[in-house]
Backbone as XML, in Angstrom:
<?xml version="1.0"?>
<chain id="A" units="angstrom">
  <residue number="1" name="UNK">
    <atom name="N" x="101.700" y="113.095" z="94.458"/>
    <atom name="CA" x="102.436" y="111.942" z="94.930"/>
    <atom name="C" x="101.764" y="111.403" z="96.195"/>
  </residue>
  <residue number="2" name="UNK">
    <atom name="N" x="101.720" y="110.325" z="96.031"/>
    <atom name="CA" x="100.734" y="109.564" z="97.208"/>
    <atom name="C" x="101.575" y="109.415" z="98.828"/>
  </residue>
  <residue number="3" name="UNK">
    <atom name="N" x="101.227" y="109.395" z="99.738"/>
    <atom name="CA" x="102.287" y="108.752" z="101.076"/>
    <atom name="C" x="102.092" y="107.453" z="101.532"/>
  </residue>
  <residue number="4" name="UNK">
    <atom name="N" x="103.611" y="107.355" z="101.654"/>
    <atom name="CA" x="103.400" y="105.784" z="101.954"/>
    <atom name="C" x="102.846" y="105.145" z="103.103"/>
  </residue>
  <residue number="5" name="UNK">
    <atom name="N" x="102.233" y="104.442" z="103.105"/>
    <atom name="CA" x="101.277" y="103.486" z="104.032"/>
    <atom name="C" x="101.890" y="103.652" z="105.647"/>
  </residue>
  <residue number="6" name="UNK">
    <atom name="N" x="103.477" y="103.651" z="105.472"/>
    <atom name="CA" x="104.340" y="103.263" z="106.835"/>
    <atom name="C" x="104.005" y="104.924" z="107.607"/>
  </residue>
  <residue number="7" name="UNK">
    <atom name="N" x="103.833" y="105.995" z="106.844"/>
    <atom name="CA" x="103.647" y="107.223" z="106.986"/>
    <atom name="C" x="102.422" y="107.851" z="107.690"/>
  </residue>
  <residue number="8" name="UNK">
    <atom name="N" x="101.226" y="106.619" z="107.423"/>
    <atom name="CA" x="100.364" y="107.446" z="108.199"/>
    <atom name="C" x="99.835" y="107.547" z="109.870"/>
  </residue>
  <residue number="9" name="UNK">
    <atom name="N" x="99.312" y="108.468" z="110.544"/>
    <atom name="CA" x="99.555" y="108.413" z="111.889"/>
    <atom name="C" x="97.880" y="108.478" z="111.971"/>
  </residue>
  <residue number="10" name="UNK">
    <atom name="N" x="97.394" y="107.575" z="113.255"/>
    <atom name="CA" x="96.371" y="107.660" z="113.822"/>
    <atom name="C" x="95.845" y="108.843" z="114.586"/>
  </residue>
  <residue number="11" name="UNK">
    <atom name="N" x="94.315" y="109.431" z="114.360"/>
    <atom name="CA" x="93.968" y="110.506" z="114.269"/>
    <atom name="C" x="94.126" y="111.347" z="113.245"/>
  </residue>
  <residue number="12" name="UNK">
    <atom name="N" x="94.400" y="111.311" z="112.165"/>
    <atom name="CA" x="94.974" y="112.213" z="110.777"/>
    <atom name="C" x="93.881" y="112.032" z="110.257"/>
  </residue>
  <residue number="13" name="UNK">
    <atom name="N" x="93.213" y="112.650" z="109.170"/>
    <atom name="CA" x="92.480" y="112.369" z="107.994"/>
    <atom name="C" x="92.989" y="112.494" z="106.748"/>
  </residue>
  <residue number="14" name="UNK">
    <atom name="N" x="92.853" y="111.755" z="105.690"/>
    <atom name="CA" x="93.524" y="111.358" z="104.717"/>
    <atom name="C" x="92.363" y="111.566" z="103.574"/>
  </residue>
  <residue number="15" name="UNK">
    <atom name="N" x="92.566" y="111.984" z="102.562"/>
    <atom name="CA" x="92.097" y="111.610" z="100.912"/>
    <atom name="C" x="92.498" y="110.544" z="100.051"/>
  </residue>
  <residue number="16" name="UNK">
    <atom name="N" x="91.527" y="108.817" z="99.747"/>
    <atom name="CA" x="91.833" y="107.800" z="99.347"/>
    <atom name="C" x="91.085" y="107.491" z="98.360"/>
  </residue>
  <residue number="17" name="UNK">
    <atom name="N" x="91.885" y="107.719" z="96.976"/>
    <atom name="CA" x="91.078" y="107.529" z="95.844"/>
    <atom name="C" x="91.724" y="105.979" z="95.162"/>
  </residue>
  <residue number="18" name="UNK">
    <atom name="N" x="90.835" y="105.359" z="94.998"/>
    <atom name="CA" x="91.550" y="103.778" z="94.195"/>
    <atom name="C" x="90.400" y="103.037" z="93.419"/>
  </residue>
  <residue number="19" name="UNK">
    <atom name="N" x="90.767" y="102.393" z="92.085"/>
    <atom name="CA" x="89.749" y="102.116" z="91.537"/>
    <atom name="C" x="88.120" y="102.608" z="90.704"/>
  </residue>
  <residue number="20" name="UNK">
    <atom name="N" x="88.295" y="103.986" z="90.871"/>
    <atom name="CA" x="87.499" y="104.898" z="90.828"/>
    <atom name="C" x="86.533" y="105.690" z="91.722"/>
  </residue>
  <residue number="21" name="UNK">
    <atom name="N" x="87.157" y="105.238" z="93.160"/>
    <atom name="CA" x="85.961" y="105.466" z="94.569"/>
    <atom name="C" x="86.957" y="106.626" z="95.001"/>
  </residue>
  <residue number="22" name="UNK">
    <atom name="N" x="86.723" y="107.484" z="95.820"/>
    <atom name="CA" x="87.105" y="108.771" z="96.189"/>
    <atom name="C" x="86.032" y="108.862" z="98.255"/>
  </residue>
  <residue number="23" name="UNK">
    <atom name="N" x="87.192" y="108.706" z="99.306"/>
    <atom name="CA" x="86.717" y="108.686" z="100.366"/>
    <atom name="C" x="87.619" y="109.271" z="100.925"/>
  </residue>
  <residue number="24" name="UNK">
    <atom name="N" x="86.896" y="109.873" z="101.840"/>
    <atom name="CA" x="87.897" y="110.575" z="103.237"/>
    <atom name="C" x="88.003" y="109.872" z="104.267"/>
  </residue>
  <residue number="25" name="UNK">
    <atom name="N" x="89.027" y="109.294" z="104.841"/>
    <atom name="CA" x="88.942" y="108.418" z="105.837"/>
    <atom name="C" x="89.699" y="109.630" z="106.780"/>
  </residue>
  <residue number="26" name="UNK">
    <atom name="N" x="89.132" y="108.937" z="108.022"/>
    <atom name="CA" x="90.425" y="109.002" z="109.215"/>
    <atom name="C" x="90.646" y="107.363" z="109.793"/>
  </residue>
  <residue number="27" name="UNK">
    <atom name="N" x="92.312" y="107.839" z="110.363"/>
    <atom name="CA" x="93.163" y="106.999" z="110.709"/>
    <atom name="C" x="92.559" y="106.711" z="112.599"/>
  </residue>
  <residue number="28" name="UNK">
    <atom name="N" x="92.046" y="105.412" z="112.574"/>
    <atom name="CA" x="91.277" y="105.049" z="114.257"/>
    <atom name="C" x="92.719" y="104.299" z="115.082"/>
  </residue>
  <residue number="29" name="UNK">
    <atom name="N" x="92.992" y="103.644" z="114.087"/>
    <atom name="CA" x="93.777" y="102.330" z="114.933"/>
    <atom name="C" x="95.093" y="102.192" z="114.179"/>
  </residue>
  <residue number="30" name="UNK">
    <atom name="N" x="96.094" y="101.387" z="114.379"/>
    <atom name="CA" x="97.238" y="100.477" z="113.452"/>
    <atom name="C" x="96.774" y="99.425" z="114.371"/>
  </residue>
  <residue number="31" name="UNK">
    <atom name="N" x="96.706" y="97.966" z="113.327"/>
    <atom name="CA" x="96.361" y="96.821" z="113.737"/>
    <atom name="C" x="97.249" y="96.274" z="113.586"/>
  </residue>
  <residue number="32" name="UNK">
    <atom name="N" x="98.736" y="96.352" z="112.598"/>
    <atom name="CA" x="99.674" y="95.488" z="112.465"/>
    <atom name="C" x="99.935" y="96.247" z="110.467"/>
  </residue>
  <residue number="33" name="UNK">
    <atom name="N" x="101.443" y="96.554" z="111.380"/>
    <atom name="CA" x="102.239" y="96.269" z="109.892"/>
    <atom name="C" x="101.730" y="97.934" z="109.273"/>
  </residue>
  <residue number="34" name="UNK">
    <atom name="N" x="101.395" y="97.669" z="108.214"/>
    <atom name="CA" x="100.531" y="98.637" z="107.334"/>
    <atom name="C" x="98.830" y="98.521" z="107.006"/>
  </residue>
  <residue number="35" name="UNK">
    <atom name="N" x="98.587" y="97.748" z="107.942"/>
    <atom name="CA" x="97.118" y="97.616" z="108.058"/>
    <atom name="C" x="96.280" y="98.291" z="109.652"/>
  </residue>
  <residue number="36" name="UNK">
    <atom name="N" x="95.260" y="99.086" z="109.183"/>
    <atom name="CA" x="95.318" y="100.339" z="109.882"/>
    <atom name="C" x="93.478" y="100.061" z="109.882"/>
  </residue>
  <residue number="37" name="UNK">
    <atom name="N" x="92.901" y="100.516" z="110.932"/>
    <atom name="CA" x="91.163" y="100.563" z="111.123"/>
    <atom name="C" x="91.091" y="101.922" z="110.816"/>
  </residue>
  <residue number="38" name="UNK">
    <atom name="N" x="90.535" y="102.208" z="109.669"/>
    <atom name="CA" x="89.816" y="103.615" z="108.806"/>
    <atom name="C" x="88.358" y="103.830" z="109.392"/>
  </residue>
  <residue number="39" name="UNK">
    <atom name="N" x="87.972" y="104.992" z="109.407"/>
    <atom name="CA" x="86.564" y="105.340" z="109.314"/>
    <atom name="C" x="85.849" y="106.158" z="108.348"/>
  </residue>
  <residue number="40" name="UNK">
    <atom name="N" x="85.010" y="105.818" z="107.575"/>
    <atom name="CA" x="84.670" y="106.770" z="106.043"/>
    <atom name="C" x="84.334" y="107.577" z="106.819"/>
  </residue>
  <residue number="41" name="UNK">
    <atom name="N" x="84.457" y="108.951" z="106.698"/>
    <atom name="CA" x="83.891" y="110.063" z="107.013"/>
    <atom name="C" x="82.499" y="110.723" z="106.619"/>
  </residue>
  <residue number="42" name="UNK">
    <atom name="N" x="82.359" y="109.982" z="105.204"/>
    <atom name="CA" x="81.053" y="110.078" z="104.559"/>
    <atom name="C" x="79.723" y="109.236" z="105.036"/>
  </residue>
  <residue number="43" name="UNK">
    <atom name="N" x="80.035" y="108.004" z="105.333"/>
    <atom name="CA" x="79.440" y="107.066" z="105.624"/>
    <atom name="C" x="79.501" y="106.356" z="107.196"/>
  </residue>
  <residue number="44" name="UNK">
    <atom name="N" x="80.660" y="106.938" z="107.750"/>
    <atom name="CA" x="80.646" y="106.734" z="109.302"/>
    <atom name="C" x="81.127" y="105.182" z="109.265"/>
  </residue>
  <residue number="45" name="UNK">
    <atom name="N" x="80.874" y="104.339" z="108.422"/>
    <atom name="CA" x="82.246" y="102.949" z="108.482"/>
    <atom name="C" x="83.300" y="102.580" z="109.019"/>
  </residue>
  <residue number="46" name="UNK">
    <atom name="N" x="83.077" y="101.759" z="109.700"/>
    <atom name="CA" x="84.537" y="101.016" z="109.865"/>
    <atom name="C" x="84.933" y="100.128" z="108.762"/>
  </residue>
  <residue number="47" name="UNK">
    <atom name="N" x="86.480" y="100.363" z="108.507"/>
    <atom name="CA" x="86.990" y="99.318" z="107.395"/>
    <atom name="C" x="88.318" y="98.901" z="108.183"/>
  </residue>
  <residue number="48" name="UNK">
    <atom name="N" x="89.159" y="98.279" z="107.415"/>
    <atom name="CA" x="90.480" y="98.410" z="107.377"/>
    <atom name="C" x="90.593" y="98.432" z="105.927"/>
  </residue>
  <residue number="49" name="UNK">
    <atom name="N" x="91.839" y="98.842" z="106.335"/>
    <atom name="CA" x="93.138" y="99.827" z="104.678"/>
    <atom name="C" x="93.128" y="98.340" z="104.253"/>
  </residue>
  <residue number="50" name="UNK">
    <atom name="N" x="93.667" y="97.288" z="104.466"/>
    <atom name="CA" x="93.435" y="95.890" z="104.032"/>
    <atom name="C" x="92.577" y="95.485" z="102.920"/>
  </residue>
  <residue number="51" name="UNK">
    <atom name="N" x="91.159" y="95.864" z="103.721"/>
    <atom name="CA" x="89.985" y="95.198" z="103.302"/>
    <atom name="C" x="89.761" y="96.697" z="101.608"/>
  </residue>
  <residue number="52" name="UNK">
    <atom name="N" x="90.579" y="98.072" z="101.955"/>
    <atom name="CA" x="89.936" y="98.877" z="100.720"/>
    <atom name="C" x="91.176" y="98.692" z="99.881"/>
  </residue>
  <residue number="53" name="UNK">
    <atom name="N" x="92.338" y="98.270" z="99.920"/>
    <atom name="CA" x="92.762" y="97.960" z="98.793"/>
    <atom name="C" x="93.202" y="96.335" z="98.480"/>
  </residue>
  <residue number="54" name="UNK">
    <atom name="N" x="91.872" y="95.268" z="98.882"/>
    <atom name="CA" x="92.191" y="94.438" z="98.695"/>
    <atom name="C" x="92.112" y="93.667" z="97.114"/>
  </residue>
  <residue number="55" name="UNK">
    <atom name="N" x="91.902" y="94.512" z="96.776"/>
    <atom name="CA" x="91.460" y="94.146" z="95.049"/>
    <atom name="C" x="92.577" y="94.893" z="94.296"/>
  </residue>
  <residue number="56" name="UNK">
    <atom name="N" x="93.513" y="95.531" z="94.722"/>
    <atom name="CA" x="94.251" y="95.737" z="93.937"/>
    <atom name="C" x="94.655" y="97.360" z="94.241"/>
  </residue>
  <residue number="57" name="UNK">
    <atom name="N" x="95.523" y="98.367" z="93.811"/>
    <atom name="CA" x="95.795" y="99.526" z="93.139"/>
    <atom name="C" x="95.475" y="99.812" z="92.251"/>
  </residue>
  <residue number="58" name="UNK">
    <atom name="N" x="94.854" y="100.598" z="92.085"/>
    <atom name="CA" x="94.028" y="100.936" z="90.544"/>
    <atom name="C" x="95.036" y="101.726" z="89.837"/>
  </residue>
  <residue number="59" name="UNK">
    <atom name="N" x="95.431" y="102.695" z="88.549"/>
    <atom name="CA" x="95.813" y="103.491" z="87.955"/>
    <atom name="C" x="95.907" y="104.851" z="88.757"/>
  </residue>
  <residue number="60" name="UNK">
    <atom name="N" x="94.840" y="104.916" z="89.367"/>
    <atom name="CA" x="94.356" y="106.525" z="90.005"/>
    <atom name="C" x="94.908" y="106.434" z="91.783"/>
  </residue>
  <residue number="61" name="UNK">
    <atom name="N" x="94.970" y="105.535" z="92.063"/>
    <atom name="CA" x="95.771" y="105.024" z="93.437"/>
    <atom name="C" x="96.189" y="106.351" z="94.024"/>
  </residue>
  <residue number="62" name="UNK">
    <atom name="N" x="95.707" y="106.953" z="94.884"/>
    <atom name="CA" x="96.170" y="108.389" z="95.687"/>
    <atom name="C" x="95.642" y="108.156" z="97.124"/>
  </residue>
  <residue number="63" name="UNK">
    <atom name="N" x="96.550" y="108.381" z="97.946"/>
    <atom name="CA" x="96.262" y="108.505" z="99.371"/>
    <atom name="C" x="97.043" y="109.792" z="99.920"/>
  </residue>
  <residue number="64" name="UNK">
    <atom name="N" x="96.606" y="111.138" z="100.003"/>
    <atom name="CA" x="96.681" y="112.210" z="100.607"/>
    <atom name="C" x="96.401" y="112.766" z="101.771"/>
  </residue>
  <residue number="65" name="UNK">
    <atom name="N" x="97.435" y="113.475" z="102.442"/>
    <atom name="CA" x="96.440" y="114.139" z="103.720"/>
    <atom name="C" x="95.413" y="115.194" z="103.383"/>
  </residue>
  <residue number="66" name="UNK">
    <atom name="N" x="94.420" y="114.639" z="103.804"/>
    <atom name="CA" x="92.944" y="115.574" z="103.725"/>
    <atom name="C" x="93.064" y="116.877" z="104.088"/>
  </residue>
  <residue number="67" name="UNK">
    <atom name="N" x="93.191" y="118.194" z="104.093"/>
    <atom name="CA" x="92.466" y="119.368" z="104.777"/>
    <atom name="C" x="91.251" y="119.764" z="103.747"/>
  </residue>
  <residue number="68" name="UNK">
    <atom name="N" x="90.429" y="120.551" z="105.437"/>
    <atom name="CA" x="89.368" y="121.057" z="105.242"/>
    <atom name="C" x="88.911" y="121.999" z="104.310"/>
  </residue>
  <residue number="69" name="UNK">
    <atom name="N" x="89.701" y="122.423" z="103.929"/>
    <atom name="CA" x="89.562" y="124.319" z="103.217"/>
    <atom name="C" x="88.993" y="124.406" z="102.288"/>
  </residue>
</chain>
């Protein structure tokens, strides 16, 4: 079960799979609302949550808290 958007807290790292892409973000900023400045962990990126599900929810739509283990 995914958590909802209003749920996540800055500094957290999260697991965000949508559309078929699979990234670990952490939570940098809240900019407003439910739109939040992410950083890929893989790729060192800045995004916003905005800009990665702006195409839609895919079928596979999962946003989890990340641990390491």
């Amino acid at each position: 079960m995914s958590i909802a958007l209003d749920n996540l807290r800055v500094g957290r790292k999260y697991r965000f799979v949508n559309m078929g892409e699979s990234r670990v973000i952490e939570i940098m900023d809240r900019i407003s609302g439910d739109n939040f400045q992410v950083k890929d962990l893989d790729t060192l990126e800045l995004y916003t949550l905005e800009e990665l599900l702006r195409w839609g929810r895919g079928k596979d739509y999962e946003l989890d808290e990340y641990s390491s283990r």
